[in-house]
C-alpha positions as CSV (number, residue, x, y, z in Angstrom):
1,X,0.0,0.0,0.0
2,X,3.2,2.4,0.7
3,X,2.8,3.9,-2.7
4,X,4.2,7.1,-1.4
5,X,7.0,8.7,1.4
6,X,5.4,9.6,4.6
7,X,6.9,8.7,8.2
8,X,2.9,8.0,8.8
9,X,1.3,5.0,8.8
10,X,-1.3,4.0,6.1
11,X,-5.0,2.6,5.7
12,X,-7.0,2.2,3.2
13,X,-9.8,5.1,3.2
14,X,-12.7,2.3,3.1
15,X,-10.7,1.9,6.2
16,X,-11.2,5.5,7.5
17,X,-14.7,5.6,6.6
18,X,-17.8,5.4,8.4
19,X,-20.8,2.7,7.2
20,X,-23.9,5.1,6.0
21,X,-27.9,4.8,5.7
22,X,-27.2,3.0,2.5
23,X,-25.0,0.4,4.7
24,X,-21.9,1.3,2.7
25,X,-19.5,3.5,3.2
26,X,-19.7,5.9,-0.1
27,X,-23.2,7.5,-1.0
28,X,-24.3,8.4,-4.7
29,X,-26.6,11.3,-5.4
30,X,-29.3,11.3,-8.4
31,X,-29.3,13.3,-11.2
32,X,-33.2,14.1,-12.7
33,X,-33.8,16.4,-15.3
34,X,-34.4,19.6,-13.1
35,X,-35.5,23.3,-13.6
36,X,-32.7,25.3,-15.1
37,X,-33.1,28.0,-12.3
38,X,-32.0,27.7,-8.8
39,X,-33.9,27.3,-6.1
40,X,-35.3,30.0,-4.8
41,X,-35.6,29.3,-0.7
42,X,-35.0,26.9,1.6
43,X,-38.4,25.7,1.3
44,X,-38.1,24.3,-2.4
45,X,-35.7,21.2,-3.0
46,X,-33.0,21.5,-5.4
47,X,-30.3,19.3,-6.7
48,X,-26.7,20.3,-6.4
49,X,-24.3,21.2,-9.3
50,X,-20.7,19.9,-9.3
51,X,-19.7,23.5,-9.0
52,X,-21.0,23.5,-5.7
53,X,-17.9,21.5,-4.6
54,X,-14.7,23.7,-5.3
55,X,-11.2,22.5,-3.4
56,X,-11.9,22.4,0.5
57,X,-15.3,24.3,-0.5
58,X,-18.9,24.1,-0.4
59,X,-21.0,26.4,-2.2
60,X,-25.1,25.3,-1.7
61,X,-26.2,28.1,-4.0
62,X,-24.8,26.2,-6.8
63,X,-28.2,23.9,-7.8
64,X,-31.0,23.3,-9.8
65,X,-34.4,23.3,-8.7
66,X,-36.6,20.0,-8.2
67,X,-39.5,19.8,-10.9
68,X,-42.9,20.5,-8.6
69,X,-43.5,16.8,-9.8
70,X,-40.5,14.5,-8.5
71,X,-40.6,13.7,-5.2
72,X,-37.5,14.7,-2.9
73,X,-34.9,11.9,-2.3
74,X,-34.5,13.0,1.4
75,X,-31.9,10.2,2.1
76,X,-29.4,11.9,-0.2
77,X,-29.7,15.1,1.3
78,X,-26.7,17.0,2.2
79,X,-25.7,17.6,5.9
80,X,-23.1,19.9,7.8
81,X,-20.2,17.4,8.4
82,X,-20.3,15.2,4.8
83,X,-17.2,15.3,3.0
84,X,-18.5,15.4,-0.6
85,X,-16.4,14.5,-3.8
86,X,-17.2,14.9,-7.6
87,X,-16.9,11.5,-9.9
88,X,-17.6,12.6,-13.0
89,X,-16.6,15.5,-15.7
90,X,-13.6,16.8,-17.4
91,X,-10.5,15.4,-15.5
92,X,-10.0,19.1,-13.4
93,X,-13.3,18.3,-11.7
94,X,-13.5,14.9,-11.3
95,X,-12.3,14.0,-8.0
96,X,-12.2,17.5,-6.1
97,X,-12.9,17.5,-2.4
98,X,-15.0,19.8,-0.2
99,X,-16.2,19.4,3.5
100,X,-19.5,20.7,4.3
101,X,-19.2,23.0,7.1
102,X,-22.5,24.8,6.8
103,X,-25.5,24.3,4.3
104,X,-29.4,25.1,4.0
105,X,-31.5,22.8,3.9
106,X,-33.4,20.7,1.1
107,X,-30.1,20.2,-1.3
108,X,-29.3,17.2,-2.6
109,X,-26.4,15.1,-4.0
110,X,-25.8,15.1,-8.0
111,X,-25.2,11.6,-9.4
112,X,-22.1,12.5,-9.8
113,X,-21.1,13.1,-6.3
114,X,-20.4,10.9,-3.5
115,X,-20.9,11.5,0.1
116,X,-18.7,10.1,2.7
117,X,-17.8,10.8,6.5
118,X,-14.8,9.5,8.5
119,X,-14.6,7.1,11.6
120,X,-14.2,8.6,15.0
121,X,-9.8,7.5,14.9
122,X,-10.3,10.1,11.6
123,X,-10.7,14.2,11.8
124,X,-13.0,14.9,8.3
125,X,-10.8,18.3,8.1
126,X,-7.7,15.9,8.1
127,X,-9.5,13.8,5.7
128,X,-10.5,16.7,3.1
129,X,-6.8,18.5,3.4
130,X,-5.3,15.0,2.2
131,X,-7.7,14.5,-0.6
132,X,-6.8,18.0,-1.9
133,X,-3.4,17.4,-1.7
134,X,-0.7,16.8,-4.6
135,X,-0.1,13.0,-3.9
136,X,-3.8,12.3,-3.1
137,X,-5.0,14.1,-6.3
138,X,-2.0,11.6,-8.4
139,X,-3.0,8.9,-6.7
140,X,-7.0,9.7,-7.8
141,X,-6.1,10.9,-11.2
142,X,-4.6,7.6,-12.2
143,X,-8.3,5.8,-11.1
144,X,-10.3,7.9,-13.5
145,X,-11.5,5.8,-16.5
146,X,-13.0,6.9,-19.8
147,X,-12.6,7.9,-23.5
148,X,-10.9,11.4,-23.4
149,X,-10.2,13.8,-20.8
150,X,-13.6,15.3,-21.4
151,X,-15.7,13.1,-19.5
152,X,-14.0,10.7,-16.9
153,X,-15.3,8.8,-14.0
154,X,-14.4,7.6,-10.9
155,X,-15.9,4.5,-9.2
156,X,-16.4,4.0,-5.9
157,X,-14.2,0.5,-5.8
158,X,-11.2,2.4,-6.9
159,X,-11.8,5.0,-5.0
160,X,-12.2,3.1,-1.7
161,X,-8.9,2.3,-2.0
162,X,-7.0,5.4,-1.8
163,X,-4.4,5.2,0.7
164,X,-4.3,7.5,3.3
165,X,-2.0,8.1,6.1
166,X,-3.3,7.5,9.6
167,X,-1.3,8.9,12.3
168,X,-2.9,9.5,15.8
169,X,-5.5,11.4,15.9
170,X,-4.0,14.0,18.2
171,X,-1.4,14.5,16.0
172,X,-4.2,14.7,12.9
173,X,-5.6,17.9,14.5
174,X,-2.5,19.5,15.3
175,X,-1.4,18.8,11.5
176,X,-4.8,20.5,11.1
177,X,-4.3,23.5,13.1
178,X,-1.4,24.4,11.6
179,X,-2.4,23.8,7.6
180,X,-5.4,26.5,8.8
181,X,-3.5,28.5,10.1
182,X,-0.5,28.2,7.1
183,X,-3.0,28.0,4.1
184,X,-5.6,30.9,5.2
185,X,-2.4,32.9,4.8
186,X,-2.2,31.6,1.2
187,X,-5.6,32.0,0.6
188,X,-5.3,35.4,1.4
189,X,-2.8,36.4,-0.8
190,X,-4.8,34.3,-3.4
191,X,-7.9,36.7,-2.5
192,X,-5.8,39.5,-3.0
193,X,-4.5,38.8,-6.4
194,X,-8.2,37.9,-7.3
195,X,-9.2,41.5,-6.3
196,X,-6.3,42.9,-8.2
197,X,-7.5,41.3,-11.2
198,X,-10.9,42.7,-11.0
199,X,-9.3,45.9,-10.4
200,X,-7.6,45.7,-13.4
201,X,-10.4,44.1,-15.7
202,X,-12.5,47.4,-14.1
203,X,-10.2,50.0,-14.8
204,X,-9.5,48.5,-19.0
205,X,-13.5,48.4,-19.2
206,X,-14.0,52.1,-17.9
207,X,-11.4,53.5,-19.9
208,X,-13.0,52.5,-22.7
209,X,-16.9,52.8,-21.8
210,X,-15.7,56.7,-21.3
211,X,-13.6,57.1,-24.4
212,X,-16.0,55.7,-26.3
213,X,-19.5,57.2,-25.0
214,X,-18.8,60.1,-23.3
215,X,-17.8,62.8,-25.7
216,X,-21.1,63.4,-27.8
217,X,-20.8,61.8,-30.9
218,X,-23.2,61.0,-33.2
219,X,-24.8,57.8,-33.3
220,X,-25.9,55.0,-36.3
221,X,-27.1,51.9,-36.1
222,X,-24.9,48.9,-36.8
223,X,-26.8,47.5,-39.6
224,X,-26.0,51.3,-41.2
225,X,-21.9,50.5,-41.1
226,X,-21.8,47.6,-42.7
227,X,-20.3,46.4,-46.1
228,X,-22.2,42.9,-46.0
229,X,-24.9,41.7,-45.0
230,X,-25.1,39.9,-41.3
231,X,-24.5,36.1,-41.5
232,X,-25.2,33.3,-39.4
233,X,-22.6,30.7,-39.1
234,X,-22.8,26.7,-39.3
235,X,-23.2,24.0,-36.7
236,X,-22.4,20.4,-38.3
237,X,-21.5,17.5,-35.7
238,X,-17.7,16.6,-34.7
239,X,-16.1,14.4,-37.1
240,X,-15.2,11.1,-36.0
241,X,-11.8,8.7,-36.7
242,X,-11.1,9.2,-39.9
243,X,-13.5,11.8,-40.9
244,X,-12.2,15.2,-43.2
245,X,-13.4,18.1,-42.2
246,X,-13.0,22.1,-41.2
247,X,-11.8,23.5,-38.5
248,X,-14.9,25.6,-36.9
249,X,-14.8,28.0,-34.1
250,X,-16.4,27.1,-30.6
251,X,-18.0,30.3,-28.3
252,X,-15.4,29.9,-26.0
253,X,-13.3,31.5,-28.5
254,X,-15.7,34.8,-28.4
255,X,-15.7,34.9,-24.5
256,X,-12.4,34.3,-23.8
257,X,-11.7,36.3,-27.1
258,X,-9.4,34.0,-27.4
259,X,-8.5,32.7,-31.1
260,X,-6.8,29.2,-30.4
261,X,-6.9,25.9,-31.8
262,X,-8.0,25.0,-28.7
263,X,-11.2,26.9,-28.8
264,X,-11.8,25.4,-32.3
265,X,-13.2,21.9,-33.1
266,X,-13.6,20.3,-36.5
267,X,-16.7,19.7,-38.5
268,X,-18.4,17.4,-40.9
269,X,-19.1,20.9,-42.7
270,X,-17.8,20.3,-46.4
271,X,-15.8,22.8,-48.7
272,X,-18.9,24.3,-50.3
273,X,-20.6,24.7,-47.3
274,X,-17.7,26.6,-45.3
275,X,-16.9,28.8,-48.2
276,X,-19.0,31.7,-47.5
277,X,-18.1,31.1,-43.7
278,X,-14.2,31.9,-43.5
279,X,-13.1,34.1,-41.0
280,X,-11.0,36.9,-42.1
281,X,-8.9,40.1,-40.1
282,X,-11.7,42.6,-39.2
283,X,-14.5,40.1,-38.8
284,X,-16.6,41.0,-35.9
285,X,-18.3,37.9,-34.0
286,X,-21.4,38.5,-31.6
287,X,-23.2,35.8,-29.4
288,X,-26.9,35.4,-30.6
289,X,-27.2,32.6,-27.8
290,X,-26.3,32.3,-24.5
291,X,-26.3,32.6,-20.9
292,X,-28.4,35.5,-20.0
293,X,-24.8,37.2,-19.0
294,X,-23.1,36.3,-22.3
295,X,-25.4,36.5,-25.1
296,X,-24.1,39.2,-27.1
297,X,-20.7,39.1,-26.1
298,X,-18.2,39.9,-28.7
299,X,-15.1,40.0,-30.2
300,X,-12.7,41.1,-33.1
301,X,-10.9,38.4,-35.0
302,X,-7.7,39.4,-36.2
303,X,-6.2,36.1,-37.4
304,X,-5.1,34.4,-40.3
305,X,-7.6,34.4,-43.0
306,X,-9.3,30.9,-44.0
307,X,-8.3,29.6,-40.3
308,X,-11.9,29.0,-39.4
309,X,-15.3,29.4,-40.1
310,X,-17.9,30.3,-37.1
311,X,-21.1,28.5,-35.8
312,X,-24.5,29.1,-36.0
313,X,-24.8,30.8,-32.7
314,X,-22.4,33.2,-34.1
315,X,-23.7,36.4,-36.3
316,X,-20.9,37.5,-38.1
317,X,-20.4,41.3,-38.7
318,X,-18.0,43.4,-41.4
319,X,-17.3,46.9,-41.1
320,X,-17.7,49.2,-43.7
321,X,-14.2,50.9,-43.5
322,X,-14.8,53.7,-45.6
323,X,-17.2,54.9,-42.4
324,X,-15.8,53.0,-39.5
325,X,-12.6,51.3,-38.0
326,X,-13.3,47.7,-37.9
327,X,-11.6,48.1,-34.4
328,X,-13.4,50.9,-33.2
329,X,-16.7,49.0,-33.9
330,X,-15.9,45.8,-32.1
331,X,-14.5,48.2,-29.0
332,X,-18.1,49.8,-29.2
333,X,-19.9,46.4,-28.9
334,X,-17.7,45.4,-26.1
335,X,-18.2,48.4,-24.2
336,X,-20.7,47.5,-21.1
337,X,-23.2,50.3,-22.7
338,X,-23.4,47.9,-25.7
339,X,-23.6,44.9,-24.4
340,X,-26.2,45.8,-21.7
341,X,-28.4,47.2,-25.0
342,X,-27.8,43.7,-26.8
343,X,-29.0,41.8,-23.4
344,X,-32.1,43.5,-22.6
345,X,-32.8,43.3,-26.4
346,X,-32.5,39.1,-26.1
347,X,-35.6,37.1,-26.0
348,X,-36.4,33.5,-24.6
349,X,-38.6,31.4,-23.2
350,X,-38.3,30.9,-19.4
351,X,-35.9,28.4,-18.5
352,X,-34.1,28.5,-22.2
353,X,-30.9,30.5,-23.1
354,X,-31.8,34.1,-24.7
355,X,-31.3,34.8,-28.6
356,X,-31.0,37.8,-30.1
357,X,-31.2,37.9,-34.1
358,X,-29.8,39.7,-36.5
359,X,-32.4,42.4,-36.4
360,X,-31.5,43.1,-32.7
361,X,-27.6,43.8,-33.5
362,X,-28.4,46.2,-36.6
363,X,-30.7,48.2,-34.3
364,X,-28.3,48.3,-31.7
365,X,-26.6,52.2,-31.8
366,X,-23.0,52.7,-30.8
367,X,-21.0,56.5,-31.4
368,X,-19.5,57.0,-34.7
369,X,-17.1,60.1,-34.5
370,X,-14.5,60.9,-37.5
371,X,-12.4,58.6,-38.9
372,X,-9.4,61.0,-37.5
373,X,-10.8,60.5,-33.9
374,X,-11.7,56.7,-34.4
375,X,-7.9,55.9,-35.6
376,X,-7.1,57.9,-32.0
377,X,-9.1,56.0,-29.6
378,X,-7.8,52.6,-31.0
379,X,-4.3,53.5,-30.7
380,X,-5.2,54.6,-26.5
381,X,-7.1,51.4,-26.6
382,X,-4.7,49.6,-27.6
383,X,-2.1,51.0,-25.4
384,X,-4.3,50.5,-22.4
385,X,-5.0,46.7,-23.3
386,X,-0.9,46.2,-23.6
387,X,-0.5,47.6,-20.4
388,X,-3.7,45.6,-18.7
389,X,-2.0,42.5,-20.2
390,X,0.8,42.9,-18.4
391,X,-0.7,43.4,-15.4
392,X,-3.0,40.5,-15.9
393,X,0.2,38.1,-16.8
394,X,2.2,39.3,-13.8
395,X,-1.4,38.6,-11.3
396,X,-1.4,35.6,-13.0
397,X,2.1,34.1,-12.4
398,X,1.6,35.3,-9.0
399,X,-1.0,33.3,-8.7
400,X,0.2,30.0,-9.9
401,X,3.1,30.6,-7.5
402,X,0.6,31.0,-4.9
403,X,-1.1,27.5,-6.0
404,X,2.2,26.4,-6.1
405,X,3.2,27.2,-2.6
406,X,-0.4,25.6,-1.0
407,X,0.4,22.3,-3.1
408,X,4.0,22.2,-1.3
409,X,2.7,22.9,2.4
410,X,0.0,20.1,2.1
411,X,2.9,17.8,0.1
412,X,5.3,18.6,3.2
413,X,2.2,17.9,6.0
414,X,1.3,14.1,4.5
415,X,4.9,13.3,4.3
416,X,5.1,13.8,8.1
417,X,7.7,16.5,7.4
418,X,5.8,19.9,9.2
419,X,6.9,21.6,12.3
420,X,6.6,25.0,13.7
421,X,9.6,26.8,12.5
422,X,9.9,29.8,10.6
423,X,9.3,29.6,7.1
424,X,10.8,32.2,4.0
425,X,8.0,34.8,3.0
426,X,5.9,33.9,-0.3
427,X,6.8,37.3,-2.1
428,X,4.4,38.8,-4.9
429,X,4.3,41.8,-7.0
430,X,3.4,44.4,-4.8
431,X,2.4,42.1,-1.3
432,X,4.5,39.9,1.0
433,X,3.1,37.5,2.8
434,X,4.8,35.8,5.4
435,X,4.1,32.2,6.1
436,X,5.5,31.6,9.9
437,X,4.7,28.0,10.6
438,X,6.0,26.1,8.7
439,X,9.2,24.5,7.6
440,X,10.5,20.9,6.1
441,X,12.5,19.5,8.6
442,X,15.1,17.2,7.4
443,X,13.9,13.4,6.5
């Protein structure tokens, strides 16, 4: 079972774990088709979402609302003190831990989600720390079964025989107490990057909402700056082995404006079909279908031409240049003024993912000053998105080191190798944080 170094001894978690209602040791939710919305009180049942269970935390609000006509599944509902654990999805969230240390009431478990609790010789805040750390999350990762990296599972046989180590449980609080009071230092710092990032995400947004709107210019609709017509893209399935076929842009690739193979998958859609459907620099993309946050989102492709072509949920837009800056148009529809328009414009049934059509977006008005005062706004634009990048990158690496630094205090607790020393400050851009209890002691 030693299948890693620890100075702790080791069990088996069906070992570590408690026998429950359904005489076993490992609970399974149940996953009906439910209302899209969540629940809206405590008196209404709801099923949980797997984003409910982020590393070491719960998050109740995350759920879907029973339909009036199921009946509640009161044996799977979830109580203060379950450790809870996804199975299922793309390999980041299969397998992520979360204690429950406070919940409403009338939330169940997902089917894919098992619910477990420890024996009295095991502290469930001992138990959750190990499962999120490095070795643990190795050891899980190599049980996950299934075709591609999209969609694994894990079962609870394999899982039931994690090891885990087992040291007194005296000594498992005090490893406790001190990973609190270690990694809430962390998480700090985390928090504090996060809120620099906002910041910065703010500020780019502002800067251009007032450039844009605030000076009087006159206004046009977008159908009245355009050298084409709209167009709607294509949605044909994902080849399969074997199968030719074009490369076609996902809507990740719009929110993340993010022009990647890897937000890109490729279609049956044949030559003929995709030839009115290439992207080319200067296209403008717009969401006709999303979340009620999303739809309507945009963003300016400035790629290689014949790359891609778009999907149907895309409208496809292309600036008449002789009137206005490709640039400056997609900056307008990105602007919050914009996009607020194109949302309240969207339509959809209750429950289904608003659309707005191509008669929405040409309606929509955004400010059309000269040409002379267009090419000035991208280039500050422009400048201020260079500068937000590098903000955004340096956050970012701080960050992962941040990640980095949590991974190697819970590696260095559940290899039996923690004590109370001083340990060297984690340093980032512009805050230091100094981590005081802990050190690796020599092995």
């Amino acid at each position: 079972m030693r299948s890693f170094a620890t100075s702790y001894p080791l069990a088996q978690l069906s070992e570590a774990l408690s026998v429950l209602s359904n005489k076993r040791p490992l609970q399974q939710g149940w996953s009906p088709r439910c209302l899209p919305n969540p629940s809206p009180d405590e008196d209404t049942w709801a099923v949980l979402k797997t984003t409910a269970i982020q590393e070491g935390h719960f998050d109740g609000t995350h759920n879907k609302q029973l339909p009036p006509h199921l009946a509640p599944r009161e044996q799977i509902e979830v109580k203060v003190g379950d450790l809870l654990l996804t199975n299922a999805g793309p390999r980041a969230r299969c397998g992520v831990p979360a204690l429950v240390r406070s919940t409403r009431s009338k939330l169940m478990m997902s089917g894919k989600m098992y619910r477990f609790r420890p024996t009295d010789d095991f502290d469930p805040e001992f138990v959750q720390y190990w499962l999120m750390s490095p070795t643990a999350q190795r050891l899980i990762d190599a049980m996950k079964t299934g075709i591609s990296d999209s969609g694994l599972n894990l079962t609870q046989d394999k899982f039931l025989k994690l090891p885990i180590p087992a040291p007194s449980l005296d000594e498992q609080r005090r490893l406790v107490n001190v990973l609190e009071e270690t990694l809430s230092l962390v998480a700090s710092a985390e928090q504090s990057l996060s809120s620099a990032l906002l910041r910065t995400r703010a500020w780019k947004a502002a800067s251009a909402d007032s450039m844009i709107w605030k000076k009087g210019w006159p206004q046009s609709q977008i159908g009245d700056l355009l050298r084409q017509s709209m167009r709607n893209g294509r949605s044909d399935r994902a080849v399969r082995d074997g199968e030719p076929g074009t490369r076609t842009l996902t809507l990740t690739a719009i929110t993340k404006n993010d022009f990647t193979d890897q937000n890109t998958k490729i279609t049956t859609t044949s030559e003929a079909a995709a030839r009115s459907l290439w992207l080319a620099p200067g296209d403008i993309l717009v969401q006709r279908s999303n979340t009620p946050e999303l739809v309507g989102t945009s963003a300016l492709y400035t790629g290689e031409r014949n790359w891609a072509i778009f999907p149907d949920l895309l409208i496809r837009l292309r600036a008449d240049e002789q009137v206005i800056d490709s640039r400056f148009m997609a900056a307008a529809l990105k602007t919050e003024r914009a996009h607020r328009e194109l949302r309240g414009r969207a339509k959809g049934l209750s429950g289904s993912m608003p659309k707005i059509d191509q008669s929405d977006l040409a309606q929509t008005q955004i400010p059309v000053p000269p040409r002379k005062e267009q090419a000035a706004v991208v280039a500050e634009l422009e400048s201020i998105e260079r500068d937000a990048q590098a903000m955004m990158r340096g956050l970012e690496t701080q960050r992962r080191r941040a990640k980095m630094m949590r991974a190697s205090i819970l590696e260095t607790a559940f290899a039996g190798r923690m004590n109370m020393r001083c340990h060297p400050p984690l340093e980032e851009e512009g805050l230091d944080v100094q981590l005081s209890s802990l050190v690796m002691s020599d092995s």
